[in-house]
C-alpha positions as CSV (number, residue, x, y, z in Angstrom):
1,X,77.0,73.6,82.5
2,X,74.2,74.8,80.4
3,X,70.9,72.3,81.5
4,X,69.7,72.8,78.0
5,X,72.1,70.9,75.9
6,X,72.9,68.5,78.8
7,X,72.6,64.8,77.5
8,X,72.8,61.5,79.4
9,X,74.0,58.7,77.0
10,X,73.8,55.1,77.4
11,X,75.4,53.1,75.1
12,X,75.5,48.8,75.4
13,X,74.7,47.1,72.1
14,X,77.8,45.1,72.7
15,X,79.6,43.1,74.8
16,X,80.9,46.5,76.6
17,X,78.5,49.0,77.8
18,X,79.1,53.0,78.6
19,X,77.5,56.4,80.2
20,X,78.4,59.5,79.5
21,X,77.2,63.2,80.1
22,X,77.8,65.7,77.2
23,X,77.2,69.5,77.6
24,X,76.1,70.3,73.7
25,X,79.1,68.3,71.9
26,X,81.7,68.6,74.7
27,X,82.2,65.4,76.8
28,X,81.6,66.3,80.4
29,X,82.7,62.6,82.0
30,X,81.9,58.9,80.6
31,X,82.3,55.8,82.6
32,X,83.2,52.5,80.5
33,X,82.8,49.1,81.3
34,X,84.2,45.7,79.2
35,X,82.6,42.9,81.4
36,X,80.9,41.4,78.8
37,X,77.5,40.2,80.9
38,X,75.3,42.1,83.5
39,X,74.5,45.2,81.9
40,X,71.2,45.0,83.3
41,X,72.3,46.1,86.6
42,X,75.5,47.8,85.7
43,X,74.3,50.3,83.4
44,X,71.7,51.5,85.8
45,X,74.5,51.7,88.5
46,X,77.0,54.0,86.1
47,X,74.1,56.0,85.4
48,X,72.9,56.5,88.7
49,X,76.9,57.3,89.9
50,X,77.8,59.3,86.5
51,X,74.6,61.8,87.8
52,X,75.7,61.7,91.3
53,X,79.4,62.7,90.7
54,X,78.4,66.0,88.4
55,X,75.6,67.1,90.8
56,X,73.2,66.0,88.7
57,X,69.6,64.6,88.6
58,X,68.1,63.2,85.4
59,X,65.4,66.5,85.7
60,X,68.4,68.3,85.1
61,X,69.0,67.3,81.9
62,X,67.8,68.3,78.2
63,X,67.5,64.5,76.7
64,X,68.9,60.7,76.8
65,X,70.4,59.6,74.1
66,X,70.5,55.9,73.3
67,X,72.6,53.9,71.0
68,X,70.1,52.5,69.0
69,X,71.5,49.3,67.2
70,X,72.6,47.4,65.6
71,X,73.8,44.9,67.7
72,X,73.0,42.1,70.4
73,X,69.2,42.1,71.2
74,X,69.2,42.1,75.1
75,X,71.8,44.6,75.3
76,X,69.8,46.9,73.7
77,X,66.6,45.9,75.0
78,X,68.7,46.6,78.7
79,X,69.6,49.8,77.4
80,X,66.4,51.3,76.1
81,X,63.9,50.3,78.6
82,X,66.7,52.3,80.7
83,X,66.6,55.3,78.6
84,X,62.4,55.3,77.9
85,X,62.0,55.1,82.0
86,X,64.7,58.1,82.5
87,X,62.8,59.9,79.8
88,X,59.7,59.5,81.5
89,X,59.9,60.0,84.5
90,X,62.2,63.1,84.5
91,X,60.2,64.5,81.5
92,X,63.3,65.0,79.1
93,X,63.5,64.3,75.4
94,X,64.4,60.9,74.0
95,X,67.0,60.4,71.2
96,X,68.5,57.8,69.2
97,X,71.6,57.4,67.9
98,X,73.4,54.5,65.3
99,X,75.7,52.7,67.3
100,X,78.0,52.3,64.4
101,X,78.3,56.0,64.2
102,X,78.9,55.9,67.8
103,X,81.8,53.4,66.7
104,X,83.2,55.5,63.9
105,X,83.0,58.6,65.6
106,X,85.6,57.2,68.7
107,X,87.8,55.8,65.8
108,X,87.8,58.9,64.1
109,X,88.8,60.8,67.3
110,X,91.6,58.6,67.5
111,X,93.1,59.1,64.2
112,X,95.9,61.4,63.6
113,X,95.3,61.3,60.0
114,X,91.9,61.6,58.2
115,X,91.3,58.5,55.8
116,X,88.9,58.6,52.8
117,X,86.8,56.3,54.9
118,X,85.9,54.9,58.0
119,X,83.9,51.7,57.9
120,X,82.8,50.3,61.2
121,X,81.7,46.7,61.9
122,X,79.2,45.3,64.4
123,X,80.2,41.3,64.7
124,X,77.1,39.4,63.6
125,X,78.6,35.7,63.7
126,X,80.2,33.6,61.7
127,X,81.5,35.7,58.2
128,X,78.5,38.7,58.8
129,X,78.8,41.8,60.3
130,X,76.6,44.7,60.8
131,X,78.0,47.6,58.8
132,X,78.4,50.7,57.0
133,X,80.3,53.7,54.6
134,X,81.4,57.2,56.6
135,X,83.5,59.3,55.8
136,X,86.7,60.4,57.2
137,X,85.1,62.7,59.8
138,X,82.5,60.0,61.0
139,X,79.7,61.3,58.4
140,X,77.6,58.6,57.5
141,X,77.7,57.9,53.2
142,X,75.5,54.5,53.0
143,X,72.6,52.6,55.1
144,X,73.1,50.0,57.7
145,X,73.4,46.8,56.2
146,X,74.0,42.8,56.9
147,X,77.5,41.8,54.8
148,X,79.1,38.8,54.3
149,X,82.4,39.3,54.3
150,X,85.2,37.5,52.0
151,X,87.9,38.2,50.1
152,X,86.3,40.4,47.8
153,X,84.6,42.8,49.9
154,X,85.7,46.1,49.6
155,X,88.1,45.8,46.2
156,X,86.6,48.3,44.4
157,X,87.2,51.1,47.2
158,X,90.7,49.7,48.3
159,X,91.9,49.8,44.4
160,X,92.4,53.3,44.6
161,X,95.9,54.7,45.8
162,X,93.7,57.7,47.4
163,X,91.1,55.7,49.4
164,X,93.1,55.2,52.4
165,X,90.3,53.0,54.5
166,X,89.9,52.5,58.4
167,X,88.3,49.4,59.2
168,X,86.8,49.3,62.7
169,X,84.5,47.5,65.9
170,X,84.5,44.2,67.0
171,X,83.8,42.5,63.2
172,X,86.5,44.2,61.5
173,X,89.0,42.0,63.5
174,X,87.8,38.8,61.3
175,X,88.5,40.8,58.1
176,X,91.9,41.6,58.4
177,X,93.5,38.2,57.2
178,X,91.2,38.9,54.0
179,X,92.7,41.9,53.1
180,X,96.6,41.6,54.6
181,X,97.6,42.1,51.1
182,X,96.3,45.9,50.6
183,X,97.9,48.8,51.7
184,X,95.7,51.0,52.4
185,X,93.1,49.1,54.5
186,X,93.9,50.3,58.2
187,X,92.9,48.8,61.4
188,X,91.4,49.8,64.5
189,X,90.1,48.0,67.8
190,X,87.3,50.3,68.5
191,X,84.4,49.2,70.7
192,X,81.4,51.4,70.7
193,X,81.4,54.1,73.6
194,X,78.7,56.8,75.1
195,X,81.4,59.1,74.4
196,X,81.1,58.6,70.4
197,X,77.0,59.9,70.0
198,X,77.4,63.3,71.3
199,X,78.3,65.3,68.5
200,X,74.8,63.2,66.4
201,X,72.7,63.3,69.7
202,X,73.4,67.0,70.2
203,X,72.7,67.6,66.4
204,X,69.6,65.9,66.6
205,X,68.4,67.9,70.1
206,X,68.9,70.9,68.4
207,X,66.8,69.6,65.1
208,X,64.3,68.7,67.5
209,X,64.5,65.0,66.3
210,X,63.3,63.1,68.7
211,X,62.1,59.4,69.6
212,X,58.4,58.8,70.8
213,X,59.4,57.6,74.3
214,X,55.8,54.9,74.2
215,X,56.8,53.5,70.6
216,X,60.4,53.7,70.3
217,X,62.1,50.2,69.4
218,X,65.9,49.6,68.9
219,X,66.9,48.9,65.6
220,X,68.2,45.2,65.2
221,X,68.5,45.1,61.5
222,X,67.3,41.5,62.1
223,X,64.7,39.7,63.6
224,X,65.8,38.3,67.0
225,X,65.4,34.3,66.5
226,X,65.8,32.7,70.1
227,X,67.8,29.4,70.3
228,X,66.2,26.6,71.6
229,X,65.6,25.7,75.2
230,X,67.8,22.6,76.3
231,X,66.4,20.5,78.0
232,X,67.0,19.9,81.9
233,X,68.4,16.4,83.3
């Protein structure tokens, strides 16, 4: 393994979190987890046994790569004060990727066949879901937005006999009853995995786009509004 296109990346803006060790866009190992609470110590213990099990130390490698949001505040919070104190300490680069590119990339490395789109969706309660357009080879053709789903959503693009469309993550599940009666909207269970920002995080190392490691901040797309405290008996 070449050190200077080794990556770390730590991925847990959902309810699953994931490490994984690249070596330029070839996946070297990944460990996955779907327990849905305590990524702040589990992260740090796959990291710490993803390193130990390839002979590595964090000095070793070119950069970190974090998935950068959307998705659930603490998660990400968890995952990037992980990343910044890696980065610092071992005095590698810091880089950020989407996790819904992390999401379409594993879908589209699933696929057998290529569809005119892949459109990944974050869950963001109730009808919303975090979301955007790629491509069929995970290539990203719109910004990250909020969408409320509903019948409607996505006519225009499913009308066409060509557009073949591959609905995936955790909020697509809620829009499949919307759209049972069009034939070419596909579904796919794909939580987001380390495993899915190497090709972008390896792009990015090599464009020499990184993330200030003091003033980096994950990208929520919204402002985090805590609930309120309950009060105690």
């Amino acid at each position: 393994m070449e050190s200077h296109s080794l990556i770390l990346l730590l991925e847990s803006a959902t309810n699953s979190c994931s490490v994984a060790i690249s070596d330029g866009p070839r996946l070297v190992a990944q460990k996955y987890s779907a327990i849905p609470k305590g990524h702040d110590t589990l992260l740090a213990r796959l990291t710490e046994q993803i390193l130990k099990e390839n002979n590595l130390t964090a000095k070793q490698l070119a950069a970190v790569a974090i998935s950068e949001g959307p998705g659930s505040y603490m998660g990400l919070r968890i995952a990037v004060s992980l990343a910044k104190a890696i980065a610092y300490s071992a005095n590698i680069k810091l880089i950020s990727v989407s996790t819904l590119t992390a999401i379409a990339q594993c879908a589209a490395e699933k696929e057998k066949r290529v569809p005119a789109y892949i459109i990944p969706m974050i869950d963001a309660g109730r009808m919303e879901v975090y979301t955007a357009n790629y491509n069929g080879n995970a290539e990203p053709l719109t910004k990250i937005a909020a969408k409320i789903l509903d019948s409607e959503s996505y006519r225009e693009l499913l009308s066409s006999a060509e557009n073949e469309i591959l609905f995936t993550g955790n909020g697509a599940e809620k829009f499949k009853p919307l759209v049972a009666d069009c034939p070419n909207a596909r579904f796919l269970y794909q939580m987001p995995q380390a495993q899915g920002m190497r090709f972008e995080a390896y792009k990015k190392l090599e464009a020499g786009q990184i993330e200030d490691v003091a003033y980096f901040q994950p990208f929520y797309l919204k402002e985090f509004i805590p609930g309120k405290q309950k009060k105690l008996l």
